[in-house]
LORO-402675 format. One record per residue: x, y, z of N, C-alpha, C in turn. Coordinates in steps of 0.05 Angstrom, whole numbers, padded with zeros to 5 digits, always signed. Example, Ala and Ser with C-alpha at 12.3 -4.5 7.8 and 13.67 -1.06 7.14 Angstrom:
BEGIN
+00264-00114+00156+00246-00090+00156+00264-00066+00156
+00257-00045+00142+00273-00021+00143+00258+00001+00157
This chain:
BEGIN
-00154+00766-00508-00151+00756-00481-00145+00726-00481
-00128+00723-00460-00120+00689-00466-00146+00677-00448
-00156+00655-00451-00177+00638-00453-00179+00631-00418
-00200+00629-00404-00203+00622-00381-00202+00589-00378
-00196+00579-00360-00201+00556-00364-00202+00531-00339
-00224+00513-00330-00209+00496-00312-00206+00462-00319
-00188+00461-00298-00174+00434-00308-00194+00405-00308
-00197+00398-00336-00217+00378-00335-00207+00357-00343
-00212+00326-00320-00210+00297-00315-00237+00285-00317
-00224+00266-00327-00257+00242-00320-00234+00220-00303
-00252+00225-00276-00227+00207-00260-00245+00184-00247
-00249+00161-00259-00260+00146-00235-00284+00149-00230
-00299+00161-00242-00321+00170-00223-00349+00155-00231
-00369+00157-00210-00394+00148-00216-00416+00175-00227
-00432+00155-00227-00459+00173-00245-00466+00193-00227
-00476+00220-00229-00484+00232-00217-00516+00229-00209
-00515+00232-00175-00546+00227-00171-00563+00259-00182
-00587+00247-00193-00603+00272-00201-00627+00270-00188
-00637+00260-00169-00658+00272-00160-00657+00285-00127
-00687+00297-00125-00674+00315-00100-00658+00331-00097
-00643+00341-00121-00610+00351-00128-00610+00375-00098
-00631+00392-00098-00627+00420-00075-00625+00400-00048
-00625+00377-00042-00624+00377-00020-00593+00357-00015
-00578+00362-00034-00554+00354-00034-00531+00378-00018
-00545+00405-00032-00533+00426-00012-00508+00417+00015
-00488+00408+00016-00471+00414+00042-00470+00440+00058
-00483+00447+00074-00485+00474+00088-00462+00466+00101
-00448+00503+00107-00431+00505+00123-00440+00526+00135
-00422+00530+00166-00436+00550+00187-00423+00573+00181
-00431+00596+00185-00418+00625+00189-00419+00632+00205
-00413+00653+00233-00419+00666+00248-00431+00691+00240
-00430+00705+00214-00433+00727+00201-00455+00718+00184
-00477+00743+00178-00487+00740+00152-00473+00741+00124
-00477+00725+00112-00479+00728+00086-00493+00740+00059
-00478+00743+00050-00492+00769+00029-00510+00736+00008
-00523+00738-00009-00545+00733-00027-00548+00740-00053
-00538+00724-00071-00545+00731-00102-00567+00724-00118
-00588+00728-00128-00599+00708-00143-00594+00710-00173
-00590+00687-00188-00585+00686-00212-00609+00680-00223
-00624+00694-00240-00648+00685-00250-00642+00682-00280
-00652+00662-00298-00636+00645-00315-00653+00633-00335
-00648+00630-00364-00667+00616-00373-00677+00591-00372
-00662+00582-00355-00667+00550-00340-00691+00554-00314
-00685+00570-00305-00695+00583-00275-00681+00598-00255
-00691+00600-00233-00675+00610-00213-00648+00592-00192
-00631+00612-00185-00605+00601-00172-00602+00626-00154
-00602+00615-00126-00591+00627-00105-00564+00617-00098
-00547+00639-00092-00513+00637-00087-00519+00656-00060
-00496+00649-00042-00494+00654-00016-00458+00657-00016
-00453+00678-00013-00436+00686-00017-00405+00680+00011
-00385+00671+00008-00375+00675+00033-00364+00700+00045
-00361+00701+00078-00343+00715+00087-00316+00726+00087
-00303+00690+00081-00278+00679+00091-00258+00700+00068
-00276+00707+00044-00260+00713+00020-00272+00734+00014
-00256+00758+00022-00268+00775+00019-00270+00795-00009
-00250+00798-00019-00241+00804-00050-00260+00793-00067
-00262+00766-00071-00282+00756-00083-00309+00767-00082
-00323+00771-00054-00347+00775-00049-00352+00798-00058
-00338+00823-00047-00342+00847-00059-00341+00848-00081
-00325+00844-00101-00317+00840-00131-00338+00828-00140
-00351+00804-00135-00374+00796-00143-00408+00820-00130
-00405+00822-00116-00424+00842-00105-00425+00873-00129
-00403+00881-00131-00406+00906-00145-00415+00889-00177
-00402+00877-00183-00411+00869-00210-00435+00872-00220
-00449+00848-00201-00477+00839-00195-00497+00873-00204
-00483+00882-00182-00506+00916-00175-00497+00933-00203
-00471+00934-00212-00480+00947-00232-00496+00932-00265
-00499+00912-00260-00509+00898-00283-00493+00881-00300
-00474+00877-00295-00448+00869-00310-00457+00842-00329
-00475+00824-00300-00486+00790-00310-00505+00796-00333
-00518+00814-00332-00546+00817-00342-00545+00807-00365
-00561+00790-00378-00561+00785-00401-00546+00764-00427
-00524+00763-00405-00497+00744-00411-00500+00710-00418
-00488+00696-00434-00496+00672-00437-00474+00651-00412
-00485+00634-00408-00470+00609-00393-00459+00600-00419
-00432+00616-00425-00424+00609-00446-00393+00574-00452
-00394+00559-00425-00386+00544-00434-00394+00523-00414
-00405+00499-00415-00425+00473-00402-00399+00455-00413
-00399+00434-00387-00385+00409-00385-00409+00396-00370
-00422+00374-00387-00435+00356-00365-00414+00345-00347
-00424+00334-00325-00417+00316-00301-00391+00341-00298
-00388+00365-00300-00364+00380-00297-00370+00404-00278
-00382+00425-00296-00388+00450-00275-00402+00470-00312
-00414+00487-00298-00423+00503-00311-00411+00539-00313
-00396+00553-00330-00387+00577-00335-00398+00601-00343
-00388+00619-00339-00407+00651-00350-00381+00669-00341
-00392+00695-00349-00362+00715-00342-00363+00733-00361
-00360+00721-00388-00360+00740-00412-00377+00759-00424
-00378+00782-00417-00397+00805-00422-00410+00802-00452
-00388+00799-00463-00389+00801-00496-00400+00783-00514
-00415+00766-00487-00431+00741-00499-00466+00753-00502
-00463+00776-00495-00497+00778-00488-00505+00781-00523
-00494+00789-00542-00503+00793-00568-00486+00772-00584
-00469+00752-00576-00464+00731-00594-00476+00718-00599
-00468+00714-00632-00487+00703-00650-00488+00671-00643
-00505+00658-00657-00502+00623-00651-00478+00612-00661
-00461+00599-00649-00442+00585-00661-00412+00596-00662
-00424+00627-00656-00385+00645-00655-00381+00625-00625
-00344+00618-00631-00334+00626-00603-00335+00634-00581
-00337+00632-00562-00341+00657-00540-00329+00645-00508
-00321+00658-00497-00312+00655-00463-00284+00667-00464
-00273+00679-00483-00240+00696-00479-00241+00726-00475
-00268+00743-00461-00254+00764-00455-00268+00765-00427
-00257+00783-00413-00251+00783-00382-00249+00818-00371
-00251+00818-00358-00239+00854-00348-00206+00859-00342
-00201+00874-00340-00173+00883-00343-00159+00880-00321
-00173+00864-00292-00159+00860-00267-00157+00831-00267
-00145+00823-00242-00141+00800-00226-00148+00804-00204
-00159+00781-00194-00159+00768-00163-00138+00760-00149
-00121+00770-00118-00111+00757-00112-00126+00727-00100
-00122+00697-00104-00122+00680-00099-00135+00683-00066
-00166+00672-00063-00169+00674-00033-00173+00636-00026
-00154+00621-00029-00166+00601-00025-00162+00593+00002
-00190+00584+00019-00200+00574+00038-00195+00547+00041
-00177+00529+00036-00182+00491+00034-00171+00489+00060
-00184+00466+00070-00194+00449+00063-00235+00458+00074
-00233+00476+00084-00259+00494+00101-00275+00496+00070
-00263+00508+00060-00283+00508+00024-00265+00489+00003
-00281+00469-00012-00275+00454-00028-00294+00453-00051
-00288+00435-00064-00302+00440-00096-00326+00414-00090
-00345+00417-00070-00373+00399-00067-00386+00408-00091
-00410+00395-00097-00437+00403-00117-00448+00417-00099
-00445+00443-00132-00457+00467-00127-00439+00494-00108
-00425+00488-00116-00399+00518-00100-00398+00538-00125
-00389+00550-00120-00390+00577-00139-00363+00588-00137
-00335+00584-00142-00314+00587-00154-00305+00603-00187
-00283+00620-00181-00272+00637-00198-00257+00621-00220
-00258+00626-00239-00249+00615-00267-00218+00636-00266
-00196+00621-00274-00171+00626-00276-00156+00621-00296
-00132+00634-00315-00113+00630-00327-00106+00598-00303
-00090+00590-00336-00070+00566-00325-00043+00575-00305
-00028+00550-00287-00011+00556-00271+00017+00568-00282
+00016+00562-00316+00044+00566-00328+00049+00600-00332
+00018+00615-00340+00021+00639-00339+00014+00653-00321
+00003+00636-00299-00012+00648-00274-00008+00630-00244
+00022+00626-00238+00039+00616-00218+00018+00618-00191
+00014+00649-00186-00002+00656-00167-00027+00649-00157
-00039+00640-00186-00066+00631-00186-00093+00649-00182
-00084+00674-00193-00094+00690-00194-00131+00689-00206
-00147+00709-00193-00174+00692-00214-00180+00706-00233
-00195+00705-00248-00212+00720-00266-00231+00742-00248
-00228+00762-00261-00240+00797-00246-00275+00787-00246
-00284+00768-00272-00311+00762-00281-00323+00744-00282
-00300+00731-00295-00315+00691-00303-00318+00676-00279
-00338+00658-00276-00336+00647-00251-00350+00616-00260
-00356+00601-00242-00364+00566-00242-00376+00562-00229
-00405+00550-00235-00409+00535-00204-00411+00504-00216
-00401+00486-00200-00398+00451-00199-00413+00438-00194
-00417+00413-00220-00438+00398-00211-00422+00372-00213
-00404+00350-00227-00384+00340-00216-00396+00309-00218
-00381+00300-00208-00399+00265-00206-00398+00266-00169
-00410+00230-00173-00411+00228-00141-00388+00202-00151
-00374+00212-00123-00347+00182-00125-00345+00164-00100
-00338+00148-00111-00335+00121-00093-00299+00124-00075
-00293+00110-00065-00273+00113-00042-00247+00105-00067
-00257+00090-00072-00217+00086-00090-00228+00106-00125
-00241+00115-00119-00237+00130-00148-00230+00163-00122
-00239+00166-00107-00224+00192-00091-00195+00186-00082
-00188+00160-00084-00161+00152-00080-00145+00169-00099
-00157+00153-00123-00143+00161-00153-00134+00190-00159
-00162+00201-00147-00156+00240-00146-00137+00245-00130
-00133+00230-00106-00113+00244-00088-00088+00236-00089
-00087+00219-00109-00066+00213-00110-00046+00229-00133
-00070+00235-00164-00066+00259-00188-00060+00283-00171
-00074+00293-00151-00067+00317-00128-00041+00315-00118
-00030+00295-00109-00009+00296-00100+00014+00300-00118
+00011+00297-00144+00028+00306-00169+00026+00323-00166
+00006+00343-00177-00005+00366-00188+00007+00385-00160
+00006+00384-00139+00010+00402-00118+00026+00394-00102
+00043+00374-00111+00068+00373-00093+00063+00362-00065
+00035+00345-00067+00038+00327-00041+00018+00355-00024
+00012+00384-00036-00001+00403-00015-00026+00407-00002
-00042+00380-00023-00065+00389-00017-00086+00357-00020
-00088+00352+00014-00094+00331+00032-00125+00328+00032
-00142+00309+00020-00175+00304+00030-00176+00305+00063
-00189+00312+00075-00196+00308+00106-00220+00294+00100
-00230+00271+00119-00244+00262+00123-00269+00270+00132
-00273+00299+00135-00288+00312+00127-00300+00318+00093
-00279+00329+00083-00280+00324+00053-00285+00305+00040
-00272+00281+00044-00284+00260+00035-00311+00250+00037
-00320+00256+00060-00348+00246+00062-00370+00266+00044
-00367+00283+00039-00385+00305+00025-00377+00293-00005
-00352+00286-00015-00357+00279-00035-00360+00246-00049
-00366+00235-00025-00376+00199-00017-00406+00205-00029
-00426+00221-00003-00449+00237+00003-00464+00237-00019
-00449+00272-00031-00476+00289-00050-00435+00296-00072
-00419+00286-00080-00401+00288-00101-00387+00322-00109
-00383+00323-00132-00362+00348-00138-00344+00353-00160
-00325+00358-00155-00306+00359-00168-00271+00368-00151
-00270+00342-00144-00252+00347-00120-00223+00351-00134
-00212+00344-00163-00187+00352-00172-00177+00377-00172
-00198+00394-00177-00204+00424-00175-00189+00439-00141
-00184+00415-00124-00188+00434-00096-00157+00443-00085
-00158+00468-00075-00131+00473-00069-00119+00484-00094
-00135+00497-00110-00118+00508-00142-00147+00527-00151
-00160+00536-00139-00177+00559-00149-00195+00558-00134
-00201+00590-00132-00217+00600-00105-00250+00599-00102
-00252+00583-00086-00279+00579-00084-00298+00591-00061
-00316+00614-00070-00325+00636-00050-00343+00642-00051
-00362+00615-00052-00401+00611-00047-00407+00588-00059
-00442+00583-00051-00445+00558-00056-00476+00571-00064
-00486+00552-00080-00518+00545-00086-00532+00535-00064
-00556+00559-00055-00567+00544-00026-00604+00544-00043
-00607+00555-00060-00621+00539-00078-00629+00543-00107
-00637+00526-00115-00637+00520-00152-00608+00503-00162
-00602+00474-00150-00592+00462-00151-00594+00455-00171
-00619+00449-00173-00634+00430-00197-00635+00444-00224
-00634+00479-00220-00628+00484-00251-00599+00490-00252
-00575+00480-00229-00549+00477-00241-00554+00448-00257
-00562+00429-00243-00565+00404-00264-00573+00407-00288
-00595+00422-00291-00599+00422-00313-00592+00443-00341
-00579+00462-00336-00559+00470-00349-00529+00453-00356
-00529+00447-00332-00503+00421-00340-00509+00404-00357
-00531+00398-00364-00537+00372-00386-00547+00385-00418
-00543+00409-00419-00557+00410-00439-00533+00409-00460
-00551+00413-00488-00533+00404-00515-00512+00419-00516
-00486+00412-00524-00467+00433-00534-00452+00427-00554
-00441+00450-00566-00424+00450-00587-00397+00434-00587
-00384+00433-00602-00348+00424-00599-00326+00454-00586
-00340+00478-00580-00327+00490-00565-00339+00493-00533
-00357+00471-00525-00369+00471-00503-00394+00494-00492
-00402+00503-00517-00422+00533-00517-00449+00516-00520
-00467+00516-00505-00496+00502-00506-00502+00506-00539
-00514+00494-00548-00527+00492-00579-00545+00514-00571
-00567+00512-00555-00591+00537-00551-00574+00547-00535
-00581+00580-00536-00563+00597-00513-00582+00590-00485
-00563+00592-00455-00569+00593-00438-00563+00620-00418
-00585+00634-00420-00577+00664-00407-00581+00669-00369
-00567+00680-00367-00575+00694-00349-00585+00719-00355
-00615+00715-00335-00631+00741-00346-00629+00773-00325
-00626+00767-00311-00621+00787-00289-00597+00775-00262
-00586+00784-00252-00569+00789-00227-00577+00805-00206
-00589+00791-00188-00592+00812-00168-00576+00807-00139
-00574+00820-00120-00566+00818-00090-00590+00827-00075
-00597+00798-00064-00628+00796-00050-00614+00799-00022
-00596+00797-00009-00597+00795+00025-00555+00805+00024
């Protein structure tokens, strides 16, 4: 399977704040309930709140979840100040030091992206994708998925991004001053936005996305100690 992958910059950015991290959360409103994942982890627990807006995603992630799919699986690739990965089934018995994050299930996602209403804040939970050259559509991964932990940026380093954005997407994909301020606020990974689908957020265990994001890793970005997810459930 060809390699999942997302597009990683060091653009400008400042240090990430780490304390208090769960109460960095950006809530957004629904009119609908939302479905509830918990990821329980060898770091600790992570609650994901799933969106409405995208619905492919949600279900797709829902059935996974229930039949066990996560169980056991490593967060098999960490970017500090980046986002944290998982997806690959075939990680639950890899050994220390193999390779790992290139197999996937046999479908695609059509692309549900929501921007500028969902963006890549700390702590969203977004689909891991083939690149644009083999994957125009932007299709997602059936499995792999991200959630972002990102830096916090200052006003002319979000310049700098929007202005790499305006390359990258042809001028398509605009910060609102809404957006900007969330990533002024509590930060992200705003290069990311408008180019892969983002369809939940961390409403809590912030603090063990931080801290999976920092831990040791290899030269293929695989934590030195494995980091598992120990169970998957759908609490609500």
């Amino acid at each position: 399977m060809k390699k999942f992958f997302l597009l990683w910059m060091l653009v400008f950015a400042q240090l990430p704040l780490l304390a208090q991290v769960d109460s960095l959360v950006v809530k957004t409103d629904s009119s609908a309930v939302r479905h509830q994942v918990l990821l329980q982890t060898s770091k600790g627990d992570i609650v994901l709140e799933l969106y409405n807006e995208t619905p492919l995603h949600r279900d797709n992630f829902l059935r996974l979840v229930r039949s066990g799919y996560y169980d056991g699986i490593l967060w098999h690739r960490v970017i500090a100040d980046f986002m944290i990965q998982t997806g690959d089934s075939t990680t639950r018995h890899a050994k220390p030091g193999v390779t790992v994050g290139e197999y996937d299930l046999d479908y695609r996602l059509p692309a549900e992206i929501v921007y500028p209403k969902y963006f890549h804040k700390r702590g969203v939970l977004a689909a891991a994708r083939e690149g644009d050259a083999e994957n125009p559509e932007r299709k997602s991964s059936a499995a792999q998925f991200y959630i972002t932990w990102g830096y916090n940026y200052s006003k002319s380093a979000l310049d700098k991004v929007q202005a790499r954005l305006d390359e990258t997407t042809g001028g398509k994909v605009k910060f609102t001053p809404e957006v900007c301020d969330a990533y002024l606020k509590y930060g992200g990974t705003p290069h990311l936005d408008g180019q892969y689908t983002v369809f939940g957020e961390v409403v809590k265990g912030l603090n063990v996305v931080r801290d999976i994001d920092y831990v040791e890793t290899d030269d293929n970005d695989r934590p030195v100690w494995d980091v598992k997810i120990l169970k998957a459930t759908v609490i609500k």
